[in-house]
C-alpha positions in Angstrom: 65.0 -6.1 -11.9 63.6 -6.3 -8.2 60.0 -7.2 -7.7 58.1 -4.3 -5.3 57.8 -5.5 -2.3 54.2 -6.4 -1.3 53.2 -3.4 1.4 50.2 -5.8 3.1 51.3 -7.8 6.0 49.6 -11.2 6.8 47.9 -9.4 9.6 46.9 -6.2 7.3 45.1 -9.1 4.6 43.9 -10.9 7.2 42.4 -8.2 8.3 41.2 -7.3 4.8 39.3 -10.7 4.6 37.7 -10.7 7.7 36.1 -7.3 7.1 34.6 -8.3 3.5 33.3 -11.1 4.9 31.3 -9.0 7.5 30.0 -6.8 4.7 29.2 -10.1 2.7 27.6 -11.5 5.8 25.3 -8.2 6.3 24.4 -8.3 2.8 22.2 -11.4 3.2 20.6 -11.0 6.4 17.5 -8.1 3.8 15.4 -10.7 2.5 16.5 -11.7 -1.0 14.2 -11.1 -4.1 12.4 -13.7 -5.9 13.6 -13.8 -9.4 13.3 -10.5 -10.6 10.5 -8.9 -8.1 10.6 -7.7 -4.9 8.1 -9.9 -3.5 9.0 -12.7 -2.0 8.4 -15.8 0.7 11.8 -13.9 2.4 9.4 -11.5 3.8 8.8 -12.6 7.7 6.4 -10.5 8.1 3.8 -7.4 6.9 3.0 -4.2 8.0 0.5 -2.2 6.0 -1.0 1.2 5.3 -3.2 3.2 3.6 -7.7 3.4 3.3 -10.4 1.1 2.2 -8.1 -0.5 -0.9 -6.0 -2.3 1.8 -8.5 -2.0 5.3 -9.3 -5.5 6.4 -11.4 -4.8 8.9 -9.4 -1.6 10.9 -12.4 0.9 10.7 -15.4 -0.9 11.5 -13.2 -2.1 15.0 -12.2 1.3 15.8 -15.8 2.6 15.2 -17.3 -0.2 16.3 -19.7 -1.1 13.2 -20.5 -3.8 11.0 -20.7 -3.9 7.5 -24.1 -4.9 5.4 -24.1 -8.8 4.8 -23.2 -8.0 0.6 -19.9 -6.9 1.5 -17.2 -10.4 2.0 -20.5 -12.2 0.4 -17.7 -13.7 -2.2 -15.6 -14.8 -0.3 -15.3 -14.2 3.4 -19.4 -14.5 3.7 -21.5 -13.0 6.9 -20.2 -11.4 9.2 -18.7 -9.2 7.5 -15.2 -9.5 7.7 -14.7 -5.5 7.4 -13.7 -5.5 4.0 -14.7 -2.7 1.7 -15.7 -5.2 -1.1 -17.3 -8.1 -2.1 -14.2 -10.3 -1.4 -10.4 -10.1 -1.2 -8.7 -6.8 -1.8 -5.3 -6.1 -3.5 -3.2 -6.8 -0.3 -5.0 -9.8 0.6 -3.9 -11.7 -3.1 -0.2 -10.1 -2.6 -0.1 -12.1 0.7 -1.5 -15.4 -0.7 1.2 -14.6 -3.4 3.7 -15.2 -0.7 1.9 -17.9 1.3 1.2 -15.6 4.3 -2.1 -15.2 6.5 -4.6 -12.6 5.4 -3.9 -9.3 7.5 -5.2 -8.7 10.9 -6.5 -5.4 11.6 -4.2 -3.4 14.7 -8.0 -2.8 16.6 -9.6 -6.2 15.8 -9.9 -7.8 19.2 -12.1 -10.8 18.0 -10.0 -13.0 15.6 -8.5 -16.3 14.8 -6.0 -14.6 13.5 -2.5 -13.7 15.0 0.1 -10.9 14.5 3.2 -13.1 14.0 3.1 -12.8 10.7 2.2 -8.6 10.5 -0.2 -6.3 11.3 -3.0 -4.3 8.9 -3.4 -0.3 10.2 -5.0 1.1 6.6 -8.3 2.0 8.0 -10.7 3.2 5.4 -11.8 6.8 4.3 -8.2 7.6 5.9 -6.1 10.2 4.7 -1.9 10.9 4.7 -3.0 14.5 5.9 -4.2 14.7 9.4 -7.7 14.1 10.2 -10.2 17.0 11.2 -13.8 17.1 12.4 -15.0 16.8 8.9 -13.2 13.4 8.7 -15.2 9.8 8.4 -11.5 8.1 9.4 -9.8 9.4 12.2 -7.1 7.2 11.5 -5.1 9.5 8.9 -1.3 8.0 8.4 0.3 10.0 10.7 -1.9 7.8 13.6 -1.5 4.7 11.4 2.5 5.2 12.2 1.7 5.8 15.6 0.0 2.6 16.0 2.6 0.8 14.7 5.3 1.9 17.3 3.3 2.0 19.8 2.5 -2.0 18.7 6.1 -2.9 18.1 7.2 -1.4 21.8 4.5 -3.8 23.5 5.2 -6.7 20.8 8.9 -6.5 22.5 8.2 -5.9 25.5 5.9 -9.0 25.9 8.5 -11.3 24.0 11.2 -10.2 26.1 8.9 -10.9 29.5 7.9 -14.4 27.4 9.7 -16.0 24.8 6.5 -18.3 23.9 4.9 -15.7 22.8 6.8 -15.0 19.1 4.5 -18.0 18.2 1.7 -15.0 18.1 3.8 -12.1 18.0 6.1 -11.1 15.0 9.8 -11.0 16.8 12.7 -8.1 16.2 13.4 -9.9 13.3 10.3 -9.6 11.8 10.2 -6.1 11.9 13.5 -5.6 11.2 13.1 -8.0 7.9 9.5 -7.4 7.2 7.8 -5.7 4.1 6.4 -2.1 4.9 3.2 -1.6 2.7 1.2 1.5 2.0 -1.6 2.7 -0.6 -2.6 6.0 0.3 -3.8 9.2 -0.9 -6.6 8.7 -2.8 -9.1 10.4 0.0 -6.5 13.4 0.1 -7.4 13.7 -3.4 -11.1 12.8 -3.8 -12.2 14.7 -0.6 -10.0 17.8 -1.3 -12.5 18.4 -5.1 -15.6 19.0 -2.7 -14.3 22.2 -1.7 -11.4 23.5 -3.7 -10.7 24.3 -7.3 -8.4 22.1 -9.6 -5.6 24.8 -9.3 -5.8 24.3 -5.3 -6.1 20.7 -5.6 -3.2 20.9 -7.3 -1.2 22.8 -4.9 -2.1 20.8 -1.9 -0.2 17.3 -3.7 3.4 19.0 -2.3 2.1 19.2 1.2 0.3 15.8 1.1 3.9 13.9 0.3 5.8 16.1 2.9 3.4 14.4 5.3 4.2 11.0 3.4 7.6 11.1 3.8 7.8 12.0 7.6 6.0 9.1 8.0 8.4 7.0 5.7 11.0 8.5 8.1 9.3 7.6 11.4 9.2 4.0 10.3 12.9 3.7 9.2 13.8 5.7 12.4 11.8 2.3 14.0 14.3 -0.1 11.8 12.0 -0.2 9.0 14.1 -1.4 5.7 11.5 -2.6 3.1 9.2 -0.4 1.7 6.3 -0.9 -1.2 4.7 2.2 -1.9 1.5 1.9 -4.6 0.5 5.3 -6.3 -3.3 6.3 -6.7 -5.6 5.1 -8.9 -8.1 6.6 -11.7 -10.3 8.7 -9.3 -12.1 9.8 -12.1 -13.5 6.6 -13.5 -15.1 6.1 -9.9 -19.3 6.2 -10.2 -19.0 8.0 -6.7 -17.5 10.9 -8.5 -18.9 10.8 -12.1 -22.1 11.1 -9.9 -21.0 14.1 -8.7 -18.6 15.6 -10.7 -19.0 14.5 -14.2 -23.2 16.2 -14.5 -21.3 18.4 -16.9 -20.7 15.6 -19.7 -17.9 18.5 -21.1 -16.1 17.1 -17.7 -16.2 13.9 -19.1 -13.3 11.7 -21.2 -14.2 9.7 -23.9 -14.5 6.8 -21.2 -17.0 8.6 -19.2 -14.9 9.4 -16.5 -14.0 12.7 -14.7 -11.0 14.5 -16.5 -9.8 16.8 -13.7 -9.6 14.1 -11.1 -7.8 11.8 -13.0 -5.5 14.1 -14.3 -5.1 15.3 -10.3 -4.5 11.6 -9.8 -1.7 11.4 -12.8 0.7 14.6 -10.8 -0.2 13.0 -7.7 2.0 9.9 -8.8 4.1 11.9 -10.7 5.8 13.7 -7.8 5.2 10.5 -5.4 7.7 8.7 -8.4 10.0 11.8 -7.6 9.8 11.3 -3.7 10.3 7.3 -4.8 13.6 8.2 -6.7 14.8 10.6 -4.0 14.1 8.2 -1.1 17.1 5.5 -1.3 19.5 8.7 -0.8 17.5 9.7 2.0 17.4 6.5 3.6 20.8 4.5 3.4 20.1 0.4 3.9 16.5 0.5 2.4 15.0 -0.8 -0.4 11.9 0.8 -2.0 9.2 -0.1 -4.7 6.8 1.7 -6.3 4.2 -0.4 -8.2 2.1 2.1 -10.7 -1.2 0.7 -9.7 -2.7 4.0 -11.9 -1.9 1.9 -15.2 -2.9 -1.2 -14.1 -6.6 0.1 -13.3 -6.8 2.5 -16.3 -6.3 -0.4 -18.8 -8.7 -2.3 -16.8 -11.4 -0.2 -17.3 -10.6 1.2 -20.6 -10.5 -2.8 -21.7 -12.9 -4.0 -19.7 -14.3 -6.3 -22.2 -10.9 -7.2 -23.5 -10.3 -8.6 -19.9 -14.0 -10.2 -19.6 -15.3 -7.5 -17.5 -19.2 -6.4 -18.8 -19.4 -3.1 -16.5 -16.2 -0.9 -16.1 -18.2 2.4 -13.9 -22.1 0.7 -13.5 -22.0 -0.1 -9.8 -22.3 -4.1 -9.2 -23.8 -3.5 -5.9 -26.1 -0.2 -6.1 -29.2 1.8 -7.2 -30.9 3.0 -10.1 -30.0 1.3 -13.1 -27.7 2.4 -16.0 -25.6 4.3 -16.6 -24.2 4.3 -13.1 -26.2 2.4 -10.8 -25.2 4.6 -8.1 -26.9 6.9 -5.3 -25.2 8.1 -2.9 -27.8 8.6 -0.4 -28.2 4.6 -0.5 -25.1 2.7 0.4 -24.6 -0.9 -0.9 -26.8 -3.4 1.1 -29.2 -0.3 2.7 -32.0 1.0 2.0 -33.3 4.8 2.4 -35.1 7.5 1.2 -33.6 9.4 -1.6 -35.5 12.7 -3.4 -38.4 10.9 -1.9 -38.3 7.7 -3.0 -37.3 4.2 -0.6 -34.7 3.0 -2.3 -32.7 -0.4 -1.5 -29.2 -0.7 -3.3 -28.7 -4.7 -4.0 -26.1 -6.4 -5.5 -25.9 -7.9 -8.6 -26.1 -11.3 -9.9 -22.5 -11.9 -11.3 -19.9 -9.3 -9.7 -17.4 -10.9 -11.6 -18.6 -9.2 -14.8 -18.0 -5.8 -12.8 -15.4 -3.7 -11.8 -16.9 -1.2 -9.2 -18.4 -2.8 -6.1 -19.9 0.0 -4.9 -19.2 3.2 -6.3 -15.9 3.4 -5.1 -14.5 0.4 -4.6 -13.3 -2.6 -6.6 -14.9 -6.1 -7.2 -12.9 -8.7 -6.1 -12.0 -9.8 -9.4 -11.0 -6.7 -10.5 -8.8 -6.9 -7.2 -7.6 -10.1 -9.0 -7.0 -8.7 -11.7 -5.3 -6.0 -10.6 -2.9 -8.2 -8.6 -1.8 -10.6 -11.1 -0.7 -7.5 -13.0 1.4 -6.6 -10.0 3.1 -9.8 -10.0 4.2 -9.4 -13.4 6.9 -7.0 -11.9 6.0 -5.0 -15.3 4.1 -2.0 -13.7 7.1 -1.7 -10.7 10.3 -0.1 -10.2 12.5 -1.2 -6.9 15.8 1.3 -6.1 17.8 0.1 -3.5 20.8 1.8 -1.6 23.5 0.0 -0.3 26.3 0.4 1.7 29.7 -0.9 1.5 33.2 -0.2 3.6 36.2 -1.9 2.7 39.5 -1.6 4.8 42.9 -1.8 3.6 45.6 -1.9 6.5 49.2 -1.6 5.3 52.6 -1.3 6.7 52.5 2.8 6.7 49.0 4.0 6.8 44.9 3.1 6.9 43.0 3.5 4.0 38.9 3.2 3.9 37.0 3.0 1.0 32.9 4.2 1.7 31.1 4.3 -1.1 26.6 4.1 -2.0 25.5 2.1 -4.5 22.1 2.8 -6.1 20.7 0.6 -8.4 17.1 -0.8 -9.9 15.2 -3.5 -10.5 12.4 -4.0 -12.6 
């Protein structure tokens, strides 16, 4: 019995060989993953975005104001290095985690500090929805994405006018390769309960990721591949709005902390996880993570003592003693009149026994905390499309395989 004869040619599998090696080729020039999270030293570069959980120093240079002495007092120490804490934030561990510089702000124009190795546009009391003339932040995201190309278009066109300057300036392959960071949303949320019901709060969340995701698609539009998205946190448990909100102890949980916020918070990230899942169709070639920072901080403060934290909602740096320690007419570090009374909101002794900074903001060891809990890979999820074309050329005819693969990581 004849054998079939083989229908490729020597030309057709060469042919066939070069072309897999292309793909193979393209397939490592994404940062690869250390061990099993999508974290890595492969990262060039950062860009971030979001509010005051990630804003190293973006709002007081665009406003042009300094922070009280208490806040960096940790770590960073006077002058205030424009954090909204104590010490580090969340962003600033993830990028020791990775042995890179701490972020510099996009509007800082005094700093050490260069943009090689990314940029920082989260500017606190932002918002994903546009800013109005009620806003504290007139940096919502949509700006924040702005800023970025506008930065990346005069990054280039410097290093192409001179090549010395990619020892300051993070090159094409930097932002082609670099990690895109955002956690926002919260101040959508929180601000939003000041002058709508729950129902409307509610019905605003679909809007608020519509906004998200154009932004998500004006970065990959800019070459954008590598994107780590962190949901919202407990807004309930904050003493801001317990202050506020939770004077009706029936509004309370059994933690103390506002029910209708938090549960505002938990479909929040719900449908943000369904935009997550939807986004690797949307956007062939990219990877995307979404890190479920809402779990991380609830078991923090329900176990505060478990995790040798004192004070889960008392404010470290405040006013007016247990149970809060919180005014809101008297910011951390100032002092003012208040129903009458000169009131000075100091810090506390130990912040490390302390979640809450200031009323709405963490302690940097509850930062730390929070991070090490992030690099667990436990409380993330990474879905990643990828693209592959194969090409077999025989004697007769062409034949192109084009197929998406979708997968996870934990």
């Amino acid at each position: 019995m004849r054998r079939p004869k083989n229908t490729l040619t020597k030309a057709a599998m060469e042919n066939l060989f070069l072309t897999l090696s292309l793909f193979v080729a393209i397939s490592h020039t994404l940062p690869h993953f250390a061990g099993s999270f999508p974290i890595s030293h492969n990262f060039p570069a950062v860009f971030n975005f979001g509010d005051s959980n990630s804003d190293t120093g973006e709002l007081t240079s665009g406003l042009g104001f300094l922070l009280q002495p208490s806040f960096g007092q940790t770590y960073f120490k006077p002058p205030s290095s424009g954090r909204f804490c104590n010490g580090r934030l969340i962003v600033d561990f993830l990028m020791e985690a990775i042995d890179r510089p701490y972020l510099r702000p996009y509007l800082d124009s005094m700093s050490r500090q260069s943009y090689q190795r990314g940029c920082n546009f989260a500017a606190a009391a932002s918002t994903i929805q546009k800013a109005n003339a009620a806003s504290y932040s007139p940096f919502g995201f949509g700006v924040q994405v702005s800023q970025f190309i506008t930065f990346k278009s005069k990054v280039i066109q410097l290093i192409h006018q001179d090549e010395e300057l990619k020892k300051y300036l993070p090159s094409e392959y930097y932002f082609k390769n670099g990690l895109y960071m955002f956690d926002i949303g919260q101040n959508d949320l929180a601000g939003a309960f000041y002058s709508k019901t729950f129902d409307q709060v509610l019905s605003l969340i679909p809007t608020i990721l519509d906004i998200f995701q154009d932004g998500i698609t004006r970065l990959h539009a800019e070459g954008a591949r590598n994107f780590w998205i962190h949901n919202t946190g407990p807004l309930g448990c904050l003493a801001q709005v317990v202050s506020r909100f939770g004077k009706d102890k029936s509004k309370l949980d059994e933690f103390g902390c506002v029910s209708d916020h938090n549960q505002a918070a938990q479909l929040f990230n719900l449908q943000l996880n369904g935009l997550f899942k939807k986004l690797p169709q949307l956007y062939p070639g990219s990877r995307f993570t979404y890190v479920d920072i809402f779990s991380i901080k609830s078991d923090l403060i329900l176990n505060h003592s478990k995790y040798g934290f004192d004070h889960s909602i008392l404010v470290c740096c405040g006013t007016g003693g247990p149970p809060l320690n919180y005014d809101d007419q008297v910011g951390c570090g100032n002092t003012a009149t208040s129903n009458g009374t000169t009131k000075t909101a100091k810090p506390c002794i130990d912040s490390s026994k302390y979640v809450n900074w200031d009323g709405i903001h963490y302690t940097e060891a509850a930062n730390r905390f929070v991070t090490l809990h992030i690099l667990t890979g436990k409380y993330s999820e990474t879905l990643s499309s990828q693209i592959f074309l194969a090409m077999y050329v025989t004697e007769k005819f062409t034949i192109i395989i084009f197929f998406m693969h979708a997968y996870i990581r934990n």
